[in-house]
C-alpha positions as CSV (number, residue, x, y, z in Angstrom):
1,X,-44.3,-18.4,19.1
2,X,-44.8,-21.7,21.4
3,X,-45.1,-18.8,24.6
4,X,-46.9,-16.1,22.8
5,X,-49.7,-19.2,22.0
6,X,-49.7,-19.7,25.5
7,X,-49.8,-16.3,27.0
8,X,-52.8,-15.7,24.9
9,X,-54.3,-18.9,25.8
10,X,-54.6,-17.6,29.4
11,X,-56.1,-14.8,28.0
12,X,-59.0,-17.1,26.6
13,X,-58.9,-19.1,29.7
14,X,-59.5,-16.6,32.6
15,X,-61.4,-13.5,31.3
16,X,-60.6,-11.3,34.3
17,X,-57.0,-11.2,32.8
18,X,-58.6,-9.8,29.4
19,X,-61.3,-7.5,31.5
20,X,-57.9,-6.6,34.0
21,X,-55.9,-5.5,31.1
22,X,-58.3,-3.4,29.2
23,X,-59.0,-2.0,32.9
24,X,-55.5,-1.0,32.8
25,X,-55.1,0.5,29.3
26,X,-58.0,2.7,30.3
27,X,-56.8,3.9,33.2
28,X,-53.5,4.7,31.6
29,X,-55.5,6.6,28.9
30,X,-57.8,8.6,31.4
31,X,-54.8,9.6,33.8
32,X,-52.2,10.1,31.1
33,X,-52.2,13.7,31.6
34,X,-50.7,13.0,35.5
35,X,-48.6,9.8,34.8
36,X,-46.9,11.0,31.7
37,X,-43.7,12.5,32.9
38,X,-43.3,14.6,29.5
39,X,-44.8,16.1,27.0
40,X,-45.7,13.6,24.2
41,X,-45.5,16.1,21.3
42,X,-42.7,18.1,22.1
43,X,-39.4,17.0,21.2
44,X,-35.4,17.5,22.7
45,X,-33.8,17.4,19.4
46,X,-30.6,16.5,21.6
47,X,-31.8,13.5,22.6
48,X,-33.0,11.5,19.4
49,X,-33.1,7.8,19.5
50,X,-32.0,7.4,23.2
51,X,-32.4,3.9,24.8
52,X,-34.3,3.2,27.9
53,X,-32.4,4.7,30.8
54,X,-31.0,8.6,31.8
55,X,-29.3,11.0,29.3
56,X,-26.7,13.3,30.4
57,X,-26.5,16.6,30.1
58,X,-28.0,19.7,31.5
59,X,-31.7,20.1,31.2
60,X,-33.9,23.3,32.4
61,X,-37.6,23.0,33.3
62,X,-39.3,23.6,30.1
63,X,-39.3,23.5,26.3
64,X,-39.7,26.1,23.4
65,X,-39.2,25.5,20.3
66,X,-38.0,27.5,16.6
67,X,-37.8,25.3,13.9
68,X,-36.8,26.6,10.8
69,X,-35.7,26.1,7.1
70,X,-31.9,25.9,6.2
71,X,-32.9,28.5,3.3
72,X,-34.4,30.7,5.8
73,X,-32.8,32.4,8.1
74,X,-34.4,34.7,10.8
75,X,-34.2,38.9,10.3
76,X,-32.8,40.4,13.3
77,X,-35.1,43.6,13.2
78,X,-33.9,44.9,16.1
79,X,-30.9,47.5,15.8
80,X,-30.9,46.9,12.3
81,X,-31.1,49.9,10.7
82,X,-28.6,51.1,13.3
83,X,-26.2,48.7,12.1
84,X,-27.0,49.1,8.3
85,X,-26.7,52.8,8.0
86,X,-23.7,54.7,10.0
87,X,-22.2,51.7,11.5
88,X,-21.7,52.9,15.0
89,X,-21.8,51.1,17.8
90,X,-24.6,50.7,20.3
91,X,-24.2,50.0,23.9
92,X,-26.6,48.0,25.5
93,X,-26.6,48.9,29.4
94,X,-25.8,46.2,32.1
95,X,-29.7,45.2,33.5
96,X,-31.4,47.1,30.7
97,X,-34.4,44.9,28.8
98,X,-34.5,44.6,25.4
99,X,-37.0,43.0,22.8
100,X,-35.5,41.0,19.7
101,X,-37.6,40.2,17.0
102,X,-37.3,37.7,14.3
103,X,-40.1,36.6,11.1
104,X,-40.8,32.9,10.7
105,X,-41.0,31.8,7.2
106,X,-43.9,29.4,5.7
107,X,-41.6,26.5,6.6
108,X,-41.2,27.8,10.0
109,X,-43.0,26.4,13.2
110,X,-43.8,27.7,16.9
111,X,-44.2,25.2,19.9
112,X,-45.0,26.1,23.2
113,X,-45.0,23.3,25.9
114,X,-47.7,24.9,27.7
115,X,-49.7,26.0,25.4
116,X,-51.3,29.0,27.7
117,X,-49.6,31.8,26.6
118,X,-46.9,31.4,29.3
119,X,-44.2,32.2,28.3
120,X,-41.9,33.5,31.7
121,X,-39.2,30.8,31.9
122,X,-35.7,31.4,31.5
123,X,-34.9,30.6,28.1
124,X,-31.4,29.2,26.2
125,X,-29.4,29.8,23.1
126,X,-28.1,25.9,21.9
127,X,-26.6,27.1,19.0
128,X,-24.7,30.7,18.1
129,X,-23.3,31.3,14.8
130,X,-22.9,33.4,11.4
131,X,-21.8,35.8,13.8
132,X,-20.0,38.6,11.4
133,X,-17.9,36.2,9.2
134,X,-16.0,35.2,13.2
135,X,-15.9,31.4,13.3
136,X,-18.1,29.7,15.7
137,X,-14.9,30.0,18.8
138,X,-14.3,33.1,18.3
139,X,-17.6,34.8,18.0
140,X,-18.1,36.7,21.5
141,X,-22.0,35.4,22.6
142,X,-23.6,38.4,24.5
143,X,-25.1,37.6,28.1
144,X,-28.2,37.9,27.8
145,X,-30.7,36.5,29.7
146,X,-34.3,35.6,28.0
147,X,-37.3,36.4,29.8
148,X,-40.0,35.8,27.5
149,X,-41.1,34.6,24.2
150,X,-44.2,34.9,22.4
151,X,-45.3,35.2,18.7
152,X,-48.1,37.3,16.6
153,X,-48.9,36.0,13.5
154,X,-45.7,35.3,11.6
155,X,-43.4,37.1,13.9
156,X,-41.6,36.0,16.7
157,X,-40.2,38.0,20.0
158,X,-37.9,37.7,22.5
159,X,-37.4,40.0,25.4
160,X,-33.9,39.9,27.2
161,X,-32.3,41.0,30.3
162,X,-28.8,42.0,29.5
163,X,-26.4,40.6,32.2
164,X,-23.4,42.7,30.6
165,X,-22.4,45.7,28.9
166,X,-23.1,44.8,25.6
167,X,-21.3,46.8,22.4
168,X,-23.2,45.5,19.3
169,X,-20.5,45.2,17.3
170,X,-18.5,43.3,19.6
171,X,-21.4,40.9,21.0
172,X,-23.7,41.8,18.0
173,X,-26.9,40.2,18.7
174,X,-28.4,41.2,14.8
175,X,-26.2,38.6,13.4
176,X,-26.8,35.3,15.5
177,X,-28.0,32.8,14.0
178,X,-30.8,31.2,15.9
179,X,-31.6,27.9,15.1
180,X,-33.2,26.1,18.3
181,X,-34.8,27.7,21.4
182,X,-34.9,24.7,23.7
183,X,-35.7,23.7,27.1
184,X,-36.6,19.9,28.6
185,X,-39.1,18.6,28.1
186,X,-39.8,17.3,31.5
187,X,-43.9,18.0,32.9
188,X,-43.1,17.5,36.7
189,X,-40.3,18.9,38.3
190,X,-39.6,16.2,40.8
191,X,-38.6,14.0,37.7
192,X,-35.5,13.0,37.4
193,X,-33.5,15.3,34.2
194,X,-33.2,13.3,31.2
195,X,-34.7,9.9,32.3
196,X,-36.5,8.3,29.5
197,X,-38.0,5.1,30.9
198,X,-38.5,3.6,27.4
199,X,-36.0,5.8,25.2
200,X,-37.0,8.5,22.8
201,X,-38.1,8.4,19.3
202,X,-36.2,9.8,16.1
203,X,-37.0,13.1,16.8
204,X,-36.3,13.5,20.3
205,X,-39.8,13.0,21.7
206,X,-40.5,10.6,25.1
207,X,-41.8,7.0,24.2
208,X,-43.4,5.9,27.3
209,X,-45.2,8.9,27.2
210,X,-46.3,9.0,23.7
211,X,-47.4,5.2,24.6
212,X,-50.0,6.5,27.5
213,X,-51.3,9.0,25.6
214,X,-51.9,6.9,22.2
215,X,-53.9,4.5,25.1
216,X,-56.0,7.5,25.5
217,X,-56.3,8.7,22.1
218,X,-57.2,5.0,20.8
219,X,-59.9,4.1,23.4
220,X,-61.5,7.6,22.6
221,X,-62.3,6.7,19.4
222,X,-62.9,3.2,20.3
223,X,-65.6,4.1,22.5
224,X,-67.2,7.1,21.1
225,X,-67.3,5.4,17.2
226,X,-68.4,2.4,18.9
227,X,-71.0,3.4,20.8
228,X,-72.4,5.8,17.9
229,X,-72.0,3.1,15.5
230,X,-73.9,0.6,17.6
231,X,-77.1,3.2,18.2
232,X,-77.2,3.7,14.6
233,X,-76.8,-0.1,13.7
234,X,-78.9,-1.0,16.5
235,X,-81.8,1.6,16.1
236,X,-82.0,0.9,11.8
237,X,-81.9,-2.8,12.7
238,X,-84.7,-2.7,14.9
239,X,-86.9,-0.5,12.4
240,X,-86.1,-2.6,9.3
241,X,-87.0,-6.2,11.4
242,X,-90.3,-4.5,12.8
243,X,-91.5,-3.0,9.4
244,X,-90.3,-6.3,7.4
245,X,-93.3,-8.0,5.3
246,X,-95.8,-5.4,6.7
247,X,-98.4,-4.0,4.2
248,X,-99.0,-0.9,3.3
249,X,-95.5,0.4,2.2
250,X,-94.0,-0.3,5.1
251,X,-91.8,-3.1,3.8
252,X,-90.3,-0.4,1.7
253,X,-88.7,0.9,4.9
254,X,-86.8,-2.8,5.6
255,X,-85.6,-2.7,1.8
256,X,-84.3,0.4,1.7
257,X,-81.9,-0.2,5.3
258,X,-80.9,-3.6,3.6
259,X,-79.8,-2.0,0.3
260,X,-77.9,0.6,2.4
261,X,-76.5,-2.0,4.5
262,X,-75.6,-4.0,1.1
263,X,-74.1,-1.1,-0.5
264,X,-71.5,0.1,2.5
265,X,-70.6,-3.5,3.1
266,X,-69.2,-4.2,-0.5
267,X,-67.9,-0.7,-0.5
268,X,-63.4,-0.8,0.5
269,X,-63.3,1.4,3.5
270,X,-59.5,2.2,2.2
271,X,-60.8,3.3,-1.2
272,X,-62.9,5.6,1.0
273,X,-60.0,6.6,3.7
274,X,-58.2,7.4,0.5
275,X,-60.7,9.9,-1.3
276,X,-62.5,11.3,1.9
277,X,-58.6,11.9,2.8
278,X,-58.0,13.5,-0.5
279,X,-61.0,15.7,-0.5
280,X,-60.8,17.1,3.2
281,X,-57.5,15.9,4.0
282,X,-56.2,14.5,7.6
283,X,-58.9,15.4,10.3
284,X,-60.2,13.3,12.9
285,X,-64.0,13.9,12.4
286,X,-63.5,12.3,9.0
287,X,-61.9,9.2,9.8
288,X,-64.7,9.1,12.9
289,X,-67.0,9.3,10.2
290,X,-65.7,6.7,8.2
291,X,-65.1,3.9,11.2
292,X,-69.3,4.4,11.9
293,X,-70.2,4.3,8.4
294,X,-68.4,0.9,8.1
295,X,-69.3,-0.6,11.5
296,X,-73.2,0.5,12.0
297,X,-74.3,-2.8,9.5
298,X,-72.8,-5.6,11.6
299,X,-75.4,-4.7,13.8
300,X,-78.4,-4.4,11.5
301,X,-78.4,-7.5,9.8
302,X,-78.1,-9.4,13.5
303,X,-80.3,-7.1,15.1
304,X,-82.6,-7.3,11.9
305,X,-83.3,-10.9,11.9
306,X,-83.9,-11.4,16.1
307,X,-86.5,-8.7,15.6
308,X,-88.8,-11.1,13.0
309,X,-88.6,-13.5,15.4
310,X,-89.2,-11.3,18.8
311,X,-92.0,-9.9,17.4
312,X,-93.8,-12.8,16.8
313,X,-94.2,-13.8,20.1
314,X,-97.2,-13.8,22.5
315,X,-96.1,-10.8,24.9
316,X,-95.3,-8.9,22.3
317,X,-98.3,-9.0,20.2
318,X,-100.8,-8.9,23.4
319,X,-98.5,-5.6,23.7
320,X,-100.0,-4.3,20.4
321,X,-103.2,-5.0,21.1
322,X,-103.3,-3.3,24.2
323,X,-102.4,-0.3,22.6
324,X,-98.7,0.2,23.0
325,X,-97.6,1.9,21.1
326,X,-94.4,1.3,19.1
327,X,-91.5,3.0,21.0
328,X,-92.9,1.8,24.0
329,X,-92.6,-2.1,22.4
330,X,-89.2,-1.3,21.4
331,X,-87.3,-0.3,24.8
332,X,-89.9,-2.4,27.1
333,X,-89.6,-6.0,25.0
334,X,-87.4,-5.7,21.9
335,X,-84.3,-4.0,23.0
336,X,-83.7,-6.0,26.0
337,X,-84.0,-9.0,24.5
338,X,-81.0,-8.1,21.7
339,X,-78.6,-6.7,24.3
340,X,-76.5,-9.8,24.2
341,X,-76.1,-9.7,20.8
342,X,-75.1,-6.0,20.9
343,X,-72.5,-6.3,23.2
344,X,-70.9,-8.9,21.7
345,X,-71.0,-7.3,18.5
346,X,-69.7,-4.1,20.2
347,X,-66.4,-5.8,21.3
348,X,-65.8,-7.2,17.7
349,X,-66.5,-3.6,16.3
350,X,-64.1,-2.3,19.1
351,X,-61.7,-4.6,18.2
352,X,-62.2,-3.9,14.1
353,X,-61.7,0.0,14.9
354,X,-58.4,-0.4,17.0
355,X,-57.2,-2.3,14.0
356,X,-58.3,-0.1,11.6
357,X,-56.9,2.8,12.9
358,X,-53.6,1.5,13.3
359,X,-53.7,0.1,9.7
360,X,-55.1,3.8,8.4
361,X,-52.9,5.6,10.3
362,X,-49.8,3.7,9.3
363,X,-50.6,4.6,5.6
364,X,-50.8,8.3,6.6
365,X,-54.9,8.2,5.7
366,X,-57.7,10.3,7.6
367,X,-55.5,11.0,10.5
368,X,-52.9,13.3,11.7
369,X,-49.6,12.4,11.5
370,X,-48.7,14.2,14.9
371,X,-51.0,12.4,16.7
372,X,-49.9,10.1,19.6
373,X,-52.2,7.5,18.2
374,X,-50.9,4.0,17.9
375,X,-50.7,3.2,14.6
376,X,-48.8,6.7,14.0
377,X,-46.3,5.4,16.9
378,X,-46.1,2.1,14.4
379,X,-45.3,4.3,11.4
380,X,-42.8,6.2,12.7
381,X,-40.3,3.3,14.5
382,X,-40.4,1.2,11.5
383,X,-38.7,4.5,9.6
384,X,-35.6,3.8,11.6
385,X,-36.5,0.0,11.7
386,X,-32.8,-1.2,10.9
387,X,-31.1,1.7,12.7
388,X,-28.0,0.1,14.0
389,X,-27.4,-2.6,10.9
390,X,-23.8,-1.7,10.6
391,X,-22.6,-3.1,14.0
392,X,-26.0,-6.4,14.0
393,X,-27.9,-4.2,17.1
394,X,-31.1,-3.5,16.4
395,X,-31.9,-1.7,19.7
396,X,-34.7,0.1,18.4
397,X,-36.9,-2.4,17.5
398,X,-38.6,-2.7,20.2
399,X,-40.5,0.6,19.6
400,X,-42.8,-1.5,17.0
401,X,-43.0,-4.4,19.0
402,X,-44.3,-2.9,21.9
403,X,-47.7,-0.7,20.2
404,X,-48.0,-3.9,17.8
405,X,-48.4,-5.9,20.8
406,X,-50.4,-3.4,22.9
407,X,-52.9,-3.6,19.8
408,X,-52.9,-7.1,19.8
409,X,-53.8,-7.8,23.4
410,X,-56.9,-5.3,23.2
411,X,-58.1,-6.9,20.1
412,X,-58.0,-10.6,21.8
413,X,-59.0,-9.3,25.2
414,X,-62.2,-7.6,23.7
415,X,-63.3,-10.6,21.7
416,X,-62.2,-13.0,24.2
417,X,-64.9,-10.6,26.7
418,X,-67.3,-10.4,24.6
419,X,-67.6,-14.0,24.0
420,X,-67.2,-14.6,27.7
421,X,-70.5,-12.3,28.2
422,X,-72.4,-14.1,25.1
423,X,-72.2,-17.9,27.2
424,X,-73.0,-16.0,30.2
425,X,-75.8,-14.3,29.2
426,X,-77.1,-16.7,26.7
427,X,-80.1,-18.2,28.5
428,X,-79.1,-21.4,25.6
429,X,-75.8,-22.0,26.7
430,X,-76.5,-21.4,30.2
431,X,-78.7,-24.6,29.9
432,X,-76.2,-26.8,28.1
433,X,-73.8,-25.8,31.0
């Protein structure tokens, strides 16, 4: 604890580490399509729960996937009628091509890594089975060579190459059992197979790449939720402390943004995450939504109390009676005077977002599980939280210590720079300097 006080004490102490680190975390966001060695959604079910370091085995270039139900097995169209009615055999020529075609059920899922429509990489069979009552040895697994897969609606199909002579009822591809079509995972092919530099999660899926990309999927809706949020705030702020106490009904306009502002700040934003969730289920542009709807007031009451003062003073009303008009008073003596207070209200809201997310999405509200978000990252490596109890080695732990701390950092290193901005650019505190 004694070190964690102190490393965050530097943080406080020299601002360019804080403005150096969230400098880094973009960076790591904005390139994480090119420093991200795999894909962060698509898992190698044979390497669950790997530590840090390289797993053996053999590993091809890409990764499909076919993930299925137990109580639903695939239907071998293909040759099936020929099989069902007269029984005879049917030779599949050595080099001939051959389509098989399978249904997915409702339960039933199709990944492609690439997600283009590309589907011309060799292919491989992990698991053969159920082949015609023959146990797993002794079932004869035709050579076949897969060329390309592809889907239409709920039906899947694979086109072969056979290496072989294949007799259907000896190597009788109707009856496998297909349960994974899998690949590695690996983006770049001058990566080294099966190093994880962090391990993998439960399901198989790379954790220092899942890591990068949450970076970018959190300072996304950091920024764009911030900024949005602080235009709104901002903007109403303005307009309420400029139309305050003014006659003719125009202080109806300053009451009506404060009872606004009263209402959404007593108002739980997890009450909200929970019905809006309810209602229109997991999307991102709902829990956008609901981070501006509870951010925009911090600036209004701020922003909304400068502005009686501002506009009180001499340049401002010589402004008026010059004949500027009000937009012009706004971005030419108003707005620049509250920029201070806006960005350091900006780096508390940024802060209050990162948190919120990873609080929201740890309960499974307003966003999608399969997101490489941070707080989904959190979620999911407290599921296997004790893995290892039976022999006292935790070795998965880490996995939540490492986004916890990542969140952490960003919220002290963004209040820690915004208060580093407020004595800077606070004429006041310049002075008592």
């Amino acid at each position: 604890m004694n070190l964690f006080k102190k490393f965050i004490s530097l943080f406080f102490k020299y601002p360019v580490l804080s403005a150096g680190f969230l400098i880094f975390i973009s960076l790591l966001g904005i390139f994480a399509p090119i420093i991200a060695p795999y894909d962060p959604y698509i898992a190698d079910t044979r390497a669950r729960l790997q530590p840090p370091g390289v797993i053996s085995g053999k590993y091809n270039l890409q990764n499909y996937d076919l993930i299925k139900s137990e109580d639903q097995r695939p239907r071998w169209e293909q040759l099936l009628d020929l099989e069902n009615s007269n029984k005879e055999k049917k030779i599949i020529p050595k080099n001939s091509k051959g389509t098989i075609e399978f249904q997915l059920g409702p339960n039933s899922s199709f990944v492609d890594v690439n997600r283009n429509g590309n589907y011309l990489d060799e292919i491989v069979f992990d698991d053969f089975s159920n082949c015609l009552g023959l146990s797993q040895n002794e079932c004869p697994k035709p050579n076949l060579k897969y060329t390309k897969i592809y889907k239409k609606d709920s039906t899947g199909y694979i086109d072969f190459i056979a290496e072989e002579e294949i007799i259907d009822y000896k190597n009788d591809i109707i009856s496998l059992d297909l349960s994974v079509i899998r690949e590695d995972t690996k983006k770049w092919p001058w990566w080294p197979s099966g190093l994880y530099l962090l391990g993998t999660d439960t399901i198989g899926r790379d954790y220092f790449s899942r890591l990068i990309y949450g970076a970018r999927w959190n300072l996304t809706l950091m920024l764009i939720t911030g900024i949005i949020g602080s235009l709104i705030g901002s903007s109403l702020g303005m307009i309420a402390g400029w139309n305050a106490f003014r006659p003719k009904y125009r202080w109806i306009i300053d009451e009506a943004i404060q009872r606004i502002v009263d209402i959404t700040s007593v108002i739980p934003i997890l009450l909200i995450a929970i019905m809006t969730t309810l209602i229109l289920g997991n999307k991102i542009w709902v829990f956008s939504i609901i981070l501006i709807l509870f951010t925009w007031q911090n600036f209004v009451r701020i922003v909304r109390a400068k502005t009686l003062t501002i506009r009180e003073y001499d340049y401002v009303k010589s402004s008026m009676i010059s004949g500027a008009s009000t937009f012009r008073i706004f971005t030419r003596h108003i707005l620049p005077s509250h920029l201070n207070d806006i960005f350091v209200i900006a780096t508390f809201n940024c802060s209050l977002i990162i948190s919120l997310e990873a609080v929201l999405s740890f309960f499974e509200i307003a966003i999608p599980r399969h997101w490489t978000a941070w707080g989904n990252i959190i979620k999911l490596s407290v599921e296997y939280w004790d893995w290892g109890w039976w022999d006292g080695n935790y070795i998965y732990r880490y996995q939540t210590y490492i986004p916890v701390s990542l969140i952490v950092l960003v919220v002290f290193s963004l209040n820690f720079l915004g208060d580093w901005f407020r004595d800077k650019l606070d004429p006041k505190l310049r002075q008592i300097e």
